[in-house]
N, CA, C and O atoms as a printed pandas DataFrame, in Angstrom:
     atom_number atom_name residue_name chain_id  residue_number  x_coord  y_coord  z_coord
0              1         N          UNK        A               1  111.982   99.459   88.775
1              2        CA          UNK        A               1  112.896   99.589   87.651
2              3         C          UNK        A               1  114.089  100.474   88.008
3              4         O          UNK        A               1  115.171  100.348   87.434
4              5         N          UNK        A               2  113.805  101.622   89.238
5              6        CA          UNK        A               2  115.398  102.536   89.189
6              7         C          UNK        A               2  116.042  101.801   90.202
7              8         O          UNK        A               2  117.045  102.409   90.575
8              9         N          UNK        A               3  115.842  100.568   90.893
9             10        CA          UNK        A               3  116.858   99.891   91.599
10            11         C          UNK        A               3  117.205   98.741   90.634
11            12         O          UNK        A               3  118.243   98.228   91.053
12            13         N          UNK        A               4  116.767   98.107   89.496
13            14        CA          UNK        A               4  117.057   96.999   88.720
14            15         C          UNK        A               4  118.558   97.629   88.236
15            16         O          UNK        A               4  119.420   96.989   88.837
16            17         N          UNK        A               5  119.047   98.442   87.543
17            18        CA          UNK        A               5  119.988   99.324   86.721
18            19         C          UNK        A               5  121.425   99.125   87.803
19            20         O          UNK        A               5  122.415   98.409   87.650
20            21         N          UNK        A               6  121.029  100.152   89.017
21            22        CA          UNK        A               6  122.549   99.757   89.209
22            23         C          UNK        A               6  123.013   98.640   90.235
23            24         O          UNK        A               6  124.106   98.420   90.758
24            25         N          UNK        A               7  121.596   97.926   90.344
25            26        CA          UNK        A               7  122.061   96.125   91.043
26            27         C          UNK        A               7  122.566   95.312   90.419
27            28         O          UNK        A               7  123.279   94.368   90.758
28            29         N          UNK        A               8  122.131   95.721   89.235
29            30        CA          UNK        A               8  122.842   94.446   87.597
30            31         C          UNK        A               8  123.948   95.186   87.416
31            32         O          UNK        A               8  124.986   94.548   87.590
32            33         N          UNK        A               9  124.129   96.761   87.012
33            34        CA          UNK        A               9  125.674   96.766   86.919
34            35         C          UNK        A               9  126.740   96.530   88.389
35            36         O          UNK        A               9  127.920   96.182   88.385
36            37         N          UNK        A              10  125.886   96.843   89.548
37            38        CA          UNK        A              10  127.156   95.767   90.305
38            39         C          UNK        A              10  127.375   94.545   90.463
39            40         O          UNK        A              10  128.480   94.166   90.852
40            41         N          UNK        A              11  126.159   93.504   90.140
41            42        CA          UNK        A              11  126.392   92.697   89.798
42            43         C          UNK        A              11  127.746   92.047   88.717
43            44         O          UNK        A              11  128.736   91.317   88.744
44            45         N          UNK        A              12  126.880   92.977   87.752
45            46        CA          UNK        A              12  128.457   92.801   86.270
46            47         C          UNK        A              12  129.368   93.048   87.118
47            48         O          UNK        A              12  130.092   92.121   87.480
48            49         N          UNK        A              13  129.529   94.207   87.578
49            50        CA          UNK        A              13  130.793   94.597   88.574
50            51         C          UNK        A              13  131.687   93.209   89.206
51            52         O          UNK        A              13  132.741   92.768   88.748
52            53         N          UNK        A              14  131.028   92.764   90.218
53            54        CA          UNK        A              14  131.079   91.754   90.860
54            55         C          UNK        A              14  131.683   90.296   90.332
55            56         O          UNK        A              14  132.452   89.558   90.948
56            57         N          UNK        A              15  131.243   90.143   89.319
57            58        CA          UNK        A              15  131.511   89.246   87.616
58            59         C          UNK        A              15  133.105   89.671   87.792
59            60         O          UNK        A              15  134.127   89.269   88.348
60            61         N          UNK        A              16  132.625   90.771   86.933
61            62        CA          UNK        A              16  134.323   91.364   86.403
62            63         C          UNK        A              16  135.345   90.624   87.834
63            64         O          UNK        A              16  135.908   89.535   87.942
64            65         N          UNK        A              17  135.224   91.818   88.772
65            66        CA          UNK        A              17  135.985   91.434   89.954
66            67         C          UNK        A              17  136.958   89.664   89.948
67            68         O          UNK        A              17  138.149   89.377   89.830
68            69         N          UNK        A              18  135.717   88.857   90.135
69            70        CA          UNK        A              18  135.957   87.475   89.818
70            71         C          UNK        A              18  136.912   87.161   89.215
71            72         O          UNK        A              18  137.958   86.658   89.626
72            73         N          UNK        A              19  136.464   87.568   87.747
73            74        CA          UNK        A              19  136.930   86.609   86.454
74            75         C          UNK        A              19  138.387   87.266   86.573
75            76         O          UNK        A              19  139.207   86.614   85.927
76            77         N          UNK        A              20  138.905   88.327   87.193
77            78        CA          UNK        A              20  139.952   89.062   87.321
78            79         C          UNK        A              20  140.848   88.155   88.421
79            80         O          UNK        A              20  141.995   87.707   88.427
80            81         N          UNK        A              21  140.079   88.137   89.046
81            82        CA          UNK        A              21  140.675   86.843   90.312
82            83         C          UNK        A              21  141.465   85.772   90.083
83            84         O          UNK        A              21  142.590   85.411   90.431
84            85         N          UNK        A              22  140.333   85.233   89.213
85            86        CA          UNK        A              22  140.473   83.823   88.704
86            87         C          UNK        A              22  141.630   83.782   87.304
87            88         O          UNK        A              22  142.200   82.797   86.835
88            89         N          UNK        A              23  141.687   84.799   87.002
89            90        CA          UNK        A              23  142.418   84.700   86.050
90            91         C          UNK        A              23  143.947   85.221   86.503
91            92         O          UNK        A              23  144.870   84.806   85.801
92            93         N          UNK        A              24  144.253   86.032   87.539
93            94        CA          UNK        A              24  145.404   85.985   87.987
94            95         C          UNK        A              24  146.023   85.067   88.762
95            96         O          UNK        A              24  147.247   85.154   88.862
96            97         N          UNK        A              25  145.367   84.086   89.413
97            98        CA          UNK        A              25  145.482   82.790   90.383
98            99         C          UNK        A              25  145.902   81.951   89.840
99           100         O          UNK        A              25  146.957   81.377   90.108
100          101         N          UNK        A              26  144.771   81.589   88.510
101          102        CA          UNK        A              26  144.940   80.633   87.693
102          103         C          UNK        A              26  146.293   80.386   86.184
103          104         O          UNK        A              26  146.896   79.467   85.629
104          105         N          UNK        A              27  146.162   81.951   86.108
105          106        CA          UNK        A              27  146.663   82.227   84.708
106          107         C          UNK        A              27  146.626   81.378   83.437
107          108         O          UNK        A              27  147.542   80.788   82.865
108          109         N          UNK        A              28  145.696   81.446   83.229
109          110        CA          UNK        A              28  144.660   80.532   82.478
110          111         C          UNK        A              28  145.013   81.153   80.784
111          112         O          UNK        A              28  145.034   82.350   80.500
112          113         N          UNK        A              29  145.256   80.068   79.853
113          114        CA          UNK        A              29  145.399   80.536   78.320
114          115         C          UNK        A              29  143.970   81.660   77.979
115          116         O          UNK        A              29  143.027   82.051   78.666
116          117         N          UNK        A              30  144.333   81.857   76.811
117          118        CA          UNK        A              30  143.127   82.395   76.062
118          119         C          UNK        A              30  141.764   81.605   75.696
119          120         O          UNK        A              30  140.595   81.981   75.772
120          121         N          UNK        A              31  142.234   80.572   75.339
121          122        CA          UNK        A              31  141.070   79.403   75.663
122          123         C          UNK        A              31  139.892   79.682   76.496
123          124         O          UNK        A              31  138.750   80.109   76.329
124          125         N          UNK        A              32  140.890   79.121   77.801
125          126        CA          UNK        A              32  139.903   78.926   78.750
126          127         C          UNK        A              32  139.110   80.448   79.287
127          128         O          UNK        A              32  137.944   80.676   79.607
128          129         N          UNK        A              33  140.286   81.293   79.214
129          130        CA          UNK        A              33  139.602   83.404   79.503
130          131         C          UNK        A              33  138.494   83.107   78.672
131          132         O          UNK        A              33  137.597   82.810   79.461
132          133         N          UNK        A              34  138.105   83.033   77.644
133          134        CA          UNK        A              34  137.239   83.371   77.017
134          135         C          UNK        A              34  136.356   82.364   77.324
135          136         O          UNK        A              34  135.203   82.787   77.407
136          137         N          UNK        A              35  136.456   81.396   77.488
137          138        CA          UNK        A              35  135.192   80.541   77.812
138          139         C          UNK        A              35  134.332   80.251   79.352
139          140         O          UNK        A              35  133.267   79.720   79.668
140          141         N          UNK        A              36  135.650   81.044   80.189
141          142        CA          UNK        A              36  135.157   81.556   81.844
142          143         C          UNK        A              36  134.417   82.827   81.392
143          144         O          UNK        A              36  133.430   83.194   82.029
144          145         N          UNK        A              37  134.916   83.614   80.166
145          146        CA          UNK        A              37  134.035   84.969   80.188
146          147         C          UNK        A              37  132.583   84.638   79.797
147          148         O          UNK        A              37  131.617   85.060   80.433
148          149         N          UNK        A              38  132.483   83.743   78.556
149          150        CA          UNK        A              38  130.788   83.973   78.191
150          151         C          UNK        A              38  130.364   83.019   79.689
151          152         O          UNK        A              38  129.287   83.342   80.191
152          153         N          UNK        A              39  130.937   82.196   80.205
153          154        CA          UNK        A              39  130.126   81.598   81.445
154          155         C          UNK        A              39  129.648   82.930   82.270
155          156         O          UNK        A              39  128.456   83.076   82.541
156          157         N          UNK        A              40  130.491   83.754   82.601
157          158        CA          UNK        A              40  130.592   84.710   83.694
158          159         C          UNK        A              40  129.109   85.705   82.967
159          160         O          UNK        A              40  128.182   86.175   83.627
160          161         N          UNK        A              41  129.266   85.779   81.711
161          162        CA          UNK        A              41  128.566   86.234   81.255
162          163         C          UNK        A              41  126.612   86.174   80.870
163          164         O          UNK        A              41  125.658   86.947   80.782
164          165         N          UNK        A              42  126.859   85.028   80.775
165          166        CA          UNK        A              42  125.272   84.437   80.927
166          167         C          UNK        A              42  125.013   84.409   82.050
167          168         O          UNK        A              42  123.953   85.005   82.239
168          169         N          UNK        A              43  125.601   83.859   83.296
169          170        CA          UNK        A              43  125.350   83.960   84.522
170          171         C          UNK        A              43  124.810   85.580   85.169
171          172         O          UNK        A              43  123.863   85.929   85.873
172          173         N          UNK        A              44  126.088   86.381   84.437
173          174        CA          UNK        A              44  125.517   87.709   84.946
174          175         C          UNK        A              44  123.981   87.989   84.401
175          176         O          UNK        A              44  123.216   88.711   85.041
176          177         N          UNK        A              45  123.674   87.477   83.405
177          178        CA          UNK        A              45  122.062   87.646   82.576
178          179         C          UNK        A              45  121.124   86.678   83.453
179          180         O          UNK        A              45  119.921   86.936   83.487
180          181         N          UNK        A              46  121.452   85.954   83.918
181          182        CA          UNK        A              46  120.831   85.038   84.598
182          183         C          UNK        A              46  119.161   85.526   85.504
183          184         O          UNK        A              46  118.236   84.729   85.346
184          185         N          UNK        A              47  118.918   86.669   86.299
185          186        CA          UNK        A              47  117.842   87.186   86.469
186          187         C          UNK        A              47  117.496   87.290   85.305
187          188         O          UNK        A              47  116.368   86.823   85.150
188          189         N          UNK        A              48  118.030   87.773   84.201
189          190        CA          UNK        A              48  117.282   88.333   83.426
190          191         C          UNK        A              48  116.057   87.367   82.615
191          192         O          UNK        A              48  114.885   87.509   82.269
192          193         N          UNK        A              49  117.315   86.122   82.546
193          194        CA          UNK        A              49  116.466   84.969   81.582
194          195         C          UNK        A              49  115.284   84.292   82.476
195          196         O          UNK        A              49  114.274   83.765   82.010
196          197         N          UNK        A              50  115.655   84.427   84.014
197          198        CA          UNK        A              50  114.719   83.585   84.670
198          199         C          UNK        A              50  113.428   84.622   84.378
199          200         O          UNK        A              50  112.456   83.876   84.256
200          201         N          UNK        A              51  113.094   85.694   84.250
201          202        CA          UNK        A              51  112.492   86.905   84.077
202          203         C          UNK        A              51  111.637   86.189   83.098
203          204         O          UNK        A              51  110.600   85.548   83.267
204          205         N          UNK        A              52  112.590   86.556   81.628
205          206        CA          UNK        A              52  112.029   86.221   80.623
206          207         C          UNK        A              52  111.337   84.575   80.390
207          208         O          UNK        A              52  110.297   84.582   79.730
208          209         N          UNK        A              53  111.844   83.146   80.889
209          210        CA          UNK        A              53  111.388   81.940   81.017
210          211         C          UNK        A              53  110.068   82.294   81.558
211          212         O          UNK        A              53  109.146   82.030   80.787
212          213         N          UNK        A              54  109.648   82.961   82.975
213          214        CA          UNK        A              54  108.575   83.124   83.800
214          215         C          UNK        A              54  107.697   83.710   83.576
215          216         O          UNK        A              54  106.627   83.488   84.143
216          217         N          UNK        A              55  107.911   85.011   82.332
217          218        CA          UNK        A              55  106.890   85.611   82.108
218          219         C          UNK        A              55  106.565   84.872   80.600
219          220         O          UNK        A              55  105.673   85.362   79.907
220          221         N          UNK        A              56  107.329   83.661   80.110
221          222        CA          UNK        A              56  106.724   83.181   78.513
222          223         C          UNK        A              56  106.019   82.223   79.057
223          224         O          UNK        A              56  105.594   81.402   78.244
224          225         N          UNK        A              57  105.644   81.979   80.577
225          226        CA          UNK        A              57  105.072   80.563   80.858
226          227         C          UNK        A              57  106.026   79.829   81.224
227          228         O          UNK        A              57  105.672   79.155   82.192
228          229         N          UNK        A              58  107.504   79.549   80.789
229          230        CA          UNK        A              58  107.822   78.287   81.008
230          231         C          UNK        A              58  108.073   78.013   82.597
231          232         O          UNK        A              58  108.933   78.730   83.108
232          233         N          UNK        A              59  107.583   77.292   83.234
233          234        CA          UNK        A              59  107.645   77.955   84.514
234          235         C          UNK        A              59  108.772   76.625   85.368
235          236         O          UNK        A              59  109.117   76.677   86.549
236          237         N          UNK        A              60  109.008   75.954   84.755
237          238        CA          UNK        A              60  109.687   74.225   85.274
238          239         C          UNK        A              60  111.050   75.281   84.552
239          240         O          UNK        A              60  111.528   76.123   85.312
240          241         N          UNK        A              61  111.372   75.225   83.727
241          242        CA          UNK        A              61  112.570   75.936   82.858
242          243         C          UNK        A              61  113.266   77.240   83.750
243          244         O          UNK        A              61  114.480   77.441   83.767
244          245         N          UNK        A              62  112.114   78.205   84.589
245          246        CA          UNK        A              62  112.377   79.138   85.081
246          247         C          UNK        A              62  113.038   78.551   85.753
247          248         O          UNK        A              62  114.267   78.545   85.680
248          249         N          UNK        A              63  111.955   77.553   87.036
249          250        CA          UNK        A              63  112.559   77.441   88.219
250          251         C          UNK        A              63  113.992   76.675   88.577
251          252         O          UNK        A              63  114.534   76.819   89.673
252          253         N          UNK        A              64  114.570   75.795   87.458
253          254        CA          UNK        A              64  115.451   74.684   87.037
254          255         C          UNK        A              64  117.032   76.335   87.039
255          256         O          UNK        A              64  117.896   76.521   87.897
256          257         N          UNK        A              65  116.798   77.061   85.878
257          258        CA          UNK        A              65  117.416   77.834   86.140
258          259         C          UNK        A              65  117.795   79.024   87.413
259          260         O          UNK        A              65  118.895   79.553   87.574
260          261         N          UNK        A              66  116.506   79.267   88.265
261          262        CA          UNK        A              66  116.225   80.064   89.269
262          263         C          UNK        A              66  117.489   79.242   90.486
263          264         O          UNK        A              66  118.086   79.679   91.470
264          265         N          UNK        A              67  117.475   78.369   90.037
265          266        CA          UNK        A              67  118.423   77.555   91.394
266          267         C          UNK        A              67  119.336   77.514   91.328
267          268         O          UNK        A              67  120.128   77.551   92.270
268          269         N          UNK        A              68  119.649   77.396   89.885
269          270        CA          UNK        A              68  121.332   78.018   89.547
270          271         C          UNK        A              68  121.932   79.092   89.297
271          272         O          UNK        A              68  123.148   79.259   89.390
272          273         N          UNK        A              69  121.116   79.905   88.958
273          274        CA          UNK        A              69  121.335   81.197   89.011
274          275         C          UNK        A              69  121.305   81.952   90.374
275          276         O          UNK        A              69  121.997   82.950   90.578
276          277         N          UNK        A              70  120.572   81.482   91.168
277          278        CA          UNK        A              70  120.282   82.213   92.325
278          279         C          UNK        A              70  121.242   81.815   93.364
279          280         O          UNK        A              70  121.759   82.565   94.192
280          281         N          UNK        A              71  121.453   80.341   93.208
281          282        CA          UNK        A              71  122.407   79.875   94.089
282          283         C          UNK        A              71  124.045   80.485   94.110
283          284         O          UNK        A              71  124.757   80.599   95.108
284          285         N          UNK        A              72  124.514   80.953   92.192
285          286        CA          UNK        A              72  125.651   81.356   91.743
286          287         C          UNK        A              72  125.678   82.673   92.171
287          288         O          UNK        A              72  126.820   83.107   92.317
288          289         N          UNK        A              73  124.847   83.386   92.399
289          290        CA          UNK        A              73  124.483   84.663   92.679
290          291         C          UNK        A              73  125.147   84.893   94.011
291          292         O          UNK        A              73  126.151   85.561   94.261
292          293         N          UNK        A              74  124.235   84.076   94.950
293          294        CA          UNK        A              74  125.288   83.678   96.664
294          295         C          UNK        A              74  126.084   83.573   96.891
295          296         O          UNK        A              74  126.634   84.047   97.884
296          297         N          UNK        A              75  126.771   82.541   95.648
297          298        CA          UNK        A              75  128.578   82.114   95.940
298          299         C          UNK        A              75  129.021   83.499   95.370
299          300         O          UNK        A              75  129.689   84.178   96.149
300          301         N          UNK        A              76  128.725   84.097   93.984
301          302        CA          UNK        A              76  129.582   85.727   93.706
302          303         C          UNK        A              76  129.412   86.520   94.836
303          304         O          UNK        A              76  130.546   86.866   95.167
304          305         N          UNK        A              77  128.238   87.197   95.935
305          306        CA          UNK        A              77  128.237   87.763   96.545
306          307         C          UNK        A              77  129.071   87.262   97.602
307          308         O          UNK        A              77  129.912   88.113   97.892
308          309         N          UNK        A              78  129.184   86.097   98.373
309          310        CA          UNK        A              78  130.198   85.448   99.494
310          311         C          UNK        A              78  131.265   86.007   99.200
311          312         O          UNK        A              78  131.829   86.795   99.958
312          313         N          UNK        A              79  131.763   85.622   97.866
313          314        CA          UNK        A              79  133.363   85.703   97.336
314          315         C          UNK        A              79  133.784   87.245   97.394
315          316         O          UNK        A              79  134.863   87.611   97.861
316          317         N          UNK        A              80  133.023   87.929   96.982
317          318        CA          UNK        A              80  132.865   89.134   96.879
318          319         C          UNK        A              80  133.375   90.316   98.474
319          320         O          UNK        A              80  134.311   91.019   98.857
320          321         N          UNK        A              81  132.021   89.864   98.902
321          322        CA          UNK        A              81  131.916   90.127  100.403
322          323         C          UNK        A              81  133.005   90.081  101.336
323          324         O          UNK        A              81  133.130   90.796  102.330
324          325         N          UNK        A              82  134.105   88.811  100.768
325          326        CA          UNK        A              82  135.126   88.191  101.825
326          327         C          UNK        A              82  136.300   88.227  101.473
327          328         O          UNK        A              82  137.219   87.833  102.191
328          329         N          UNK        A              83  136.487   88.840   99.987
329          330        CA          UNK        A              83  137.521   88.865   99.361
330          331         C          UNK        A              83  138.187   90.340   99.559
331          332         O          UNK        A              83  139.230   90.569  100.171
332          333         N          UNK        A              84  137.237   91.414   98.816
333          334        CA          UNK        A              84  137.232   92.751   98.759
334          335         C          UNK        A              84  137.685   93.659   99.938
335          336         O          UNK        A              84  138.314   94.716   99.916
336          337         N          UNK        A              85  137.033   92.726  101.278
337          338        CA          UNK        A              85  137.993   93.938  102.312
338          339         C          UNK        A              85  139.490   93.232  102.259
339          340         O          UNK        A              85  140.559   93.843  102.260
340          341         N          UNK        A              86  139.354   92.157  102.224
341          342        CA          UNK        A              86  141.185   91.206  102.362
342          343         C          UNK        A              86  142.345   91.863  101.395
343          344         O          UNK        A              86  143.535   92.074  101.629
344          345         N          UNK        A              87  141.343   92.170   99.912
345          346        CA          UNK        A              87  142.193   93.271   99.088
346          347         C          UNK        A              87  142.782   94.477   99.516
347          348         O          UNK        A              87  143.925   94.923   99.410
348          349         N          UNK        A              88  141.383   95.054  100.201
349          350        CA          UNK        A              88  141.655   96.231  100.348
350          351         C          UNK        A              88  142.881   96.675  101.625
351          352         O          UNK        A              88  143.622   97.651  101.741
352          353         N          UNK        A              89  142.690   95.601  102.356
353          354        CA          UNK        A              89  143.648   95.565  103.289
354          355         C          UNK        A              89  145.068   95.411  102.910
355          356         O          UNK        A              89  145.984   95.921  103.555
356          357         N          UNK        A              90  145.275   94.472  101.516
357          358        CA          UNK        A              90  146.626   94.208  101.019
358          359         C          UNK        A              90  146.861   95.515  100.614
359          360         O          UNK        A              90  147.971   95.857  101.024
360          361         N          UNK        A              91  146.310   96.390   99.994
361          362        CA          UNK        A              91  146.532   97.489   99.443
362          363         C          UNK        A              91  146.953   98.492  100.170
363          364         O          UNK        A              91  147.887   99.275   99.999
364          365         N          UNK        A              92  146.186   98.393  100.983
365          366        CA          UNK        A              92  146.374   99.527  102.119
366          367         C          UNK        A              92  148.175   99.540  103.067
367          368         O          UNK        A              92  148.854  100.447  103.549
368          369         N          UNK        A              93  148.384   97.760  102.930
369          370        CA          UNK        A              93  149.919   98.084  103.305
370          371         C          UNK        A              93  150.818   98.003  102.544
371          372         O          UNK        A              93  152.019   98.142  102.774
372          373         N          UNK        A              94  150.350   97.797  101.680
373          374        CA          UNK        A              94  151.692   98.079  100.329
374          375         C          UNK        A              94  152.169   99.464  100.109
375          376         O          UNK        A              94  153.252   99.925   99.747
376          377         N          UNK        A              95  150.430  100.259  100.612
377          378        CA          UNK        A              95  151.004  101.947   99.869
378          379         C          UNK        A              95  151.252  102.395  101.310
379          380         O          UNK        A              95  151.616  103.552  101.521
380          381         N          UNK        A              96  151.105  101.700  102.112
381          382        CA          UNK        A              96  151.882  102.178  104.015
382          383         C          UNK        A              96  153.444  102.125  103.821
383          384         O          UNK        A              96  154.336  102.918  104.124
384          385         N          UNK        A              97  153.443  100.570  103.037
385          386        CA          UNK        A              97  155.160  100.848  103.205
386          387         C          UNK        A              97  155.875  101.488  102.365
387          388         O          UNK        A              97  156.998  101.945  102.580
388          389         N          UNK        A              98  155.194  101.556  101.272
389          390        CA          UNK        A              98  155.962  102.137   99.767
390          391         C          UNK        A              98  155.948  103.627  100.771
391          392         O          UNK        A              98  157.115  104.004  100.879
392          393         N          UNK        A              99  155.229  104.324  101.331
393          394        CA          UNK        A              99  155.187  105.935  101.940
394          395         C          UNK        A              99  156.314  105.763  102.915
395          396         O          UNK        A              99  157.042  106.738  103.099
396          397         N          UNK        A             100  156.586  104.484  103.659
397          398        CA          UNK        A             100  157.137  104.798  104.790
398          399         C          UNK        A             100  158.473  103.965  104.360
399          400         O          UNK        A             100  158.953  103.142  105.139
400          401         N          UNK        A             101  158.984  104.193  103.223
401          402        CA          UNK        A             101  160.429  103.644  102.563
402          403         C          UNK        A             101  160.656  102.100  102.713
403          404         O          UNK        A             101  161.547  101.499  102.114
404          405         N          UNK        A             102  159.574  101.396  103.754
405          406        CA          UNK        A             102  159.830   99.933  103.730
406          407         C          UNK        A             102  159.089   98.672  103.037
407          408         O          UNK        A             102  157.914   98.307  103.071
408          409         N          UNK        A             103  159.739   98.377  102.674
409          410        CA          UNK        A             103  158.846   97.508  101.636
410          411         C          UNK        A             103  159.174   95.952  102.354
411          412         O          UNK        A             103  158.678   94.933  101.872
């Protein structure tokens, strides 16, 4: 239980990150923001429900979800993983040149 807490909030973390992505790339109405958010959102619950399906019995229901959830889980961590240093790198020369007067 004290590693469940802050794997799900980086998980959420991870979410957020995304939907932040996707929404500056895309620039997507209000519409669609909000309907990428509750997606982003159940998905982030996604252990949780396979949890709850597995321990009520339903065990076909778990595993149906376990594959999509688990699989979505892979693609957020990839994206994550491959994106975040590429950021961090953009960042890193923006505030190189903004210090060193060249932009």
């Amino acid at each position: 239980m004290n590693i469940f807490i802050p794997a799900f909030t980086a998980y959420g973390i991870f979410h957020c990150y995304l939907f932040l992505k996707i929404w500056s790339v895309f620039s997507m109405d209000p519409g669609s923001g909000i309907f990428l958010g509750v997606f982003f959102f159940f998905m982030t619950l996604s252990p949780l429900f396979i949890h709850l399906y597995s321990s009520r019995g339903s065990h076909r229901l778990a595993r149906v979800y376990a594959y999509i959830g688990y699989i979505w889980m892979a693609l957020v961590l990839f994206f994550v993983v491959t994106s975040l240093p590429v950021d961090t790198y953009n960042i890193g020369v923006r505030l190189a040149g903004s210090v060193s007067g060249k932009d």
